[in-house]
C-alpha distance (Angstrom), angle and dihedral (degrees) to the residues before:
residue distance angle dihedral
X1 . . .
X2 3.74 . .
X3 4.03 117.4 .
X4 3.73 120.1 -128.6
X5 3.87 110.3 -111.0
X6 4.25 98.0 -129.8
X7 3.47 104.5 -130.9
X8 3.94 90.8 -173.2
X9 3.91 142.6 -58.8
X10 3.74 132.8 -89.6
X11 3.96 113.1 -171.0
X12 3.73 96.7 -15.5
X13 3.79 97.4 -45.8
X14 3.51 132.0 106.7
X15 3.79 122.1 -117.7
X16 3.57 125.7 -151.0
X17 3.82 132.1 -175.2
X18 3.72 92.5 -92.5
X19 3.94 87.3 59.3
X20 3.50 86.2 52.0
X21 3.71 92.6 51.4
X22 3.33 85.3 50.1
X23 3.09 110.9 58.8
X24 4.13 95.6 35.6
X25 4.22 82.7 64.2
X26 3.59 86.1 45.8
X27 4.31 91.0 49.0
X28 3.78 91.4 45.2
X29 3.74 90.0 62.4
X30 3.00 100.6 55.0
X31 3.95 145.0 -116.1
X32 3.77 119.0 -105.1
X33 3.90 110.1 -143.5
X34 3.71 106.0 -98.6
X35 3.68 82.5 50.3
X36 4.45 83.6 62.6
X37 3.42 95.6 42.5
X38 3.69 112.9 117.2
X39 3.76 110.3 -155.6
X40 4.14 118.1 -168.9
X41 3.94 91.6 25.0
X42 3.70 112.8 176.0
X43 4.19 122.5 16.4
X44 3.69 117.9 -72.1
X45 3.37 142.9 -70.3
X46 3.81 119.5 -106.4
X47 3.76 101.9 -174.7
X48 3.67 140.2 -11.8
X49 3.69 103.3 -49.9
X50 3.56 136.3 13.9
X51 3.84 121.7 -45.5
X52 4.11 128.3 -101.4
X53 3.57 114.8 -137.9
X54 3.86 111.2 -138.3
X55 3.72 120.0 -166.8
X56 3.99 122.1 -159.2
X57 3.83 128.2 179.5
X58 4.05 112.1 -130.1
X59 3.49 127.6 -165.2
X60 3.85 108.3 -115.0
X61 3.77 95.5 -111.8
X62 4.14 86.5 53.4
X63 3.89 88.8 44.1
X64 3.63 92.2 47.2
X65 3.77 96.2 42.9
X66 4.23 82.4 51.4
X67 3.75 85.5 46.2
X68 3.80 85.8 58.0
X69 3.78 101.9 45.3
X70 3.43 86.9 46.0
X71 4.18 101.0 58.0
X72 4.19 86.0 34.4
X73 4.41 89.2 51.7
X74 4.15 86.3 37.4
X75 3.23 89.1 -125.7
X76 3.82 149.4 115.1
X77 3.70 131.8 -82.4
X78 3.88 83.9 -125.4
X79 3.97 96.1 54.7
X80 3.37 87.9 53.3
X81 3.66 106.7 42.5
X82 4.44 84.1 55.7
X83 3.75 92.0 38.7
X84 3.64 87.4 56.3
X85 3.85 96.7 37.3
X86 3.76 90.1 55.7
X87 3.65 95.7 51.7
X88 3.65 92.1 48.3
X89 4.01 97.3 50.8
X90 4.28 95.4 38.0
X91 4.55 84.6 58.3
């Protein structure tokens, strides 16, 4: 049985020169135009109108205890940063 030389990885899976092959045959024939379309391009809303990035500087016992909360809520530093910013500024 002959291995597979692994030429890299593409969303967790391993691509080999036959992929490669592949998907050059598949490239020279050509895409039709739904097949291009890119539907959910760029990250998500999270109001009405485009997002403001706010930076803040933490101590690294605050960042780490974020860091924490975070990993334990499985979720990002982000969510959690806006889910707390909302509850402080609606009390």
């Amino acid at each position: 049985m002959t291995k597979k030389k692994i030429l890299g990885v593409s969303g967790g899976q391993p691509i080999t020169q036959a992929d490669v092959e592949r998907m050059a045959d598949e490239a020279e024939r050509g895409y039709s135009d739904a097949q291009l379309r890119h539907v959910g391009r760029g990250r998500p809303t999270l109001g009405d109108g485009p997002a403001k990035a706010v930076q803040a500087r933490l101590d690294p016992e605050l960042h780490a205890a974020l860091e924490r909360r975070a990993k334990a809520d499985h979720k990002t530093s982000s969510e959690i940063v806006r889910e707390a910013l909302h509850e402080y500024l609606s009390a």
